[in-house]
C-alpha positions in Angstrom: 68.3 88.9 113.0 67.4 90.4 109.7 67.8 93.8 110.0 71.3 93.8 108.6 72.2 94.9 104.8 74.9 93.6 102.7 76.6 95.9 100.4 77.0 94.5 96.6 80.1 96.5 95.2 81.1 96.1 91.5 84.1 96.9 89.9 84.9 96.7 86.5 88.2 96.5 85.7 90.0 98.1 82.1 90.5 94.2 80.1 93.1 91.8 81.6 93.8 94.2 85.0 91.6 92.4 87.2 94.9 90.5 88.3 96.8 93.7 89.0 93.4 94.6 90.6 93.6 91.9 93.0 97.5 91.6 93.4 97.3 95.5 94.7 93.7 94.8 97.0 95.6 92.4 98.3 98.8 93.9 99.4 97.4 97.5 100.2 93.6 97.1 100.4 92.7 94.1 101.9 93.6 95.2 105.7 92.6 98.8 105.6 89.6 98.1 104.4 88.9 94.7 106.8 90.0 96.5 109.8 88.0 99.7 109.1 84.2 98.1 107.2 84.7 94.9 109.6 82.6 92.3 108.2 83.5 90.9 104.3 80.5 88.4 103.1 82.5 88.0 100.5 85.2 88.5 97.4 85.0 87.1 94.2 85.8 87.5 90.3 83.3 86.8 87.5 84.1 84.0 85.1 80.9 83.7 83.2 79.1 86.5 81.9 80.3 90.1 82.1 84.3 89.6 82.6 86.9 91.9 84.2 84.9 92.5 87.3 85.6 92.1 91.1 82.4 91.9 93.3 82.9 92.2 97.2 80.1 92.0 99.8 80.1 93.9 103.1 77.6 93.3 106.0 76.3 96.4 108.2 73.9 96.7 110.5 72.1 99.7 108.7 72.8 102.3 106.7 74.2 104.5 109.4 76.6 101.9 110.3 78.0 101.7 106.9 77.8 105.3 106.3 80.0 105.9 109.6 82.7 103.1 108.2 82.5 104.3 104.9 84.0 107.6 106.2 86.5 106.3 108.5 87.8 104.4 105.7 87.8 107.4 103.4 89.2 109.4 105.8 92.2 106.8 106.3 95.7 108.3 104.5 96.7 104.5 104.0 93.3 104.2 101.9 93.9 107.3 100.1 96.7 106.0 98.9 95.7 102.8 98.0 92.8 104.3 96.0 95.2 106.4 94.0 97.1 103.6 92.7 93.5 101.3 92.0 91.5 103.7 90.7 93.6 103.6 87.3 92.3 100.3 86.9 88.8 100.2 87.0 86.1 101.4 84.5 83.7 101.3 86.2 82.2 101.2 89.9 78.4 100.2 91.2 76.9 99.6 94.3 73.4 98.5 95.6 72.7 97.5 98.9 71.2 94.1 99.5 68.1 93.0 102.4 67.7 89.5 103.5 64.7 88.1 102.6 62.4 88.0 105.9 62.8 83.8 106.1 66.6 83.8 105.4 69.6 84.2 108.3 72.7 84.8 106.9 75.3 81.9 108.3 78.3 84.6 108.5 76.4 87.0 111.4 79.8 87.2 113.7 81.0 90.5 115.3 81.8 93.3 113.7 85.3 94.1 113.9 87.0 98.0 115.1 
């Protein structure tokens, strides 16, 4: 099955707030947004490289799919709110969406949740 995208977010935090970053994702963010996008490929901090950034992956089906959880979740108060306390953190924000390569099945193709 490869016609599923991942989406490659970015977020870079202000210096040293990655940690407050991921305390508050955790506690506020993390269930919202796994109930509401359904499938994460993925969380992770950079150590190498360009520092202060927090790269999560989300699997959809297509575009529709994502653009239909993408507005559930933006639509959720409980998100709302989480975003105003996050967005103070981050610099910057990028996104690109990701296609398996036509000989390659993703291991991680369960269900989608909600």
């Amino acid at each position: 099955m490869n016609s599923m995208i991942v989406e490659e977010r970015t977020y870079t935090t202000y210096p040293g707030k990655w940690r407050d970053y991921l305390a508050l994702f955790e506690a506020e963010g993390l269930e919202i947004q796994h109930r509401i996008l359904g499938r994460m490929a993925g969380y992770y901090t950079t150590e190498i490289g360009e520092l202060n950034q927090i790269v999560h992956l989300w699997v959809y089906t297509d575009l529709n799919e994502r653009a239909e959880r993408r507005g559930k979740l933006l639509g959720d108060p409980g998100f709302k709110a989480y975003v105003v306390k996050m967005l103070p953190l981050l610099q910057k924000q990028d996104s690109r969406i990701l296609k398996p390569a036509p000989f390659f099945t993703p291991q991680w193709l369960e269900p989608a949740q909600g």
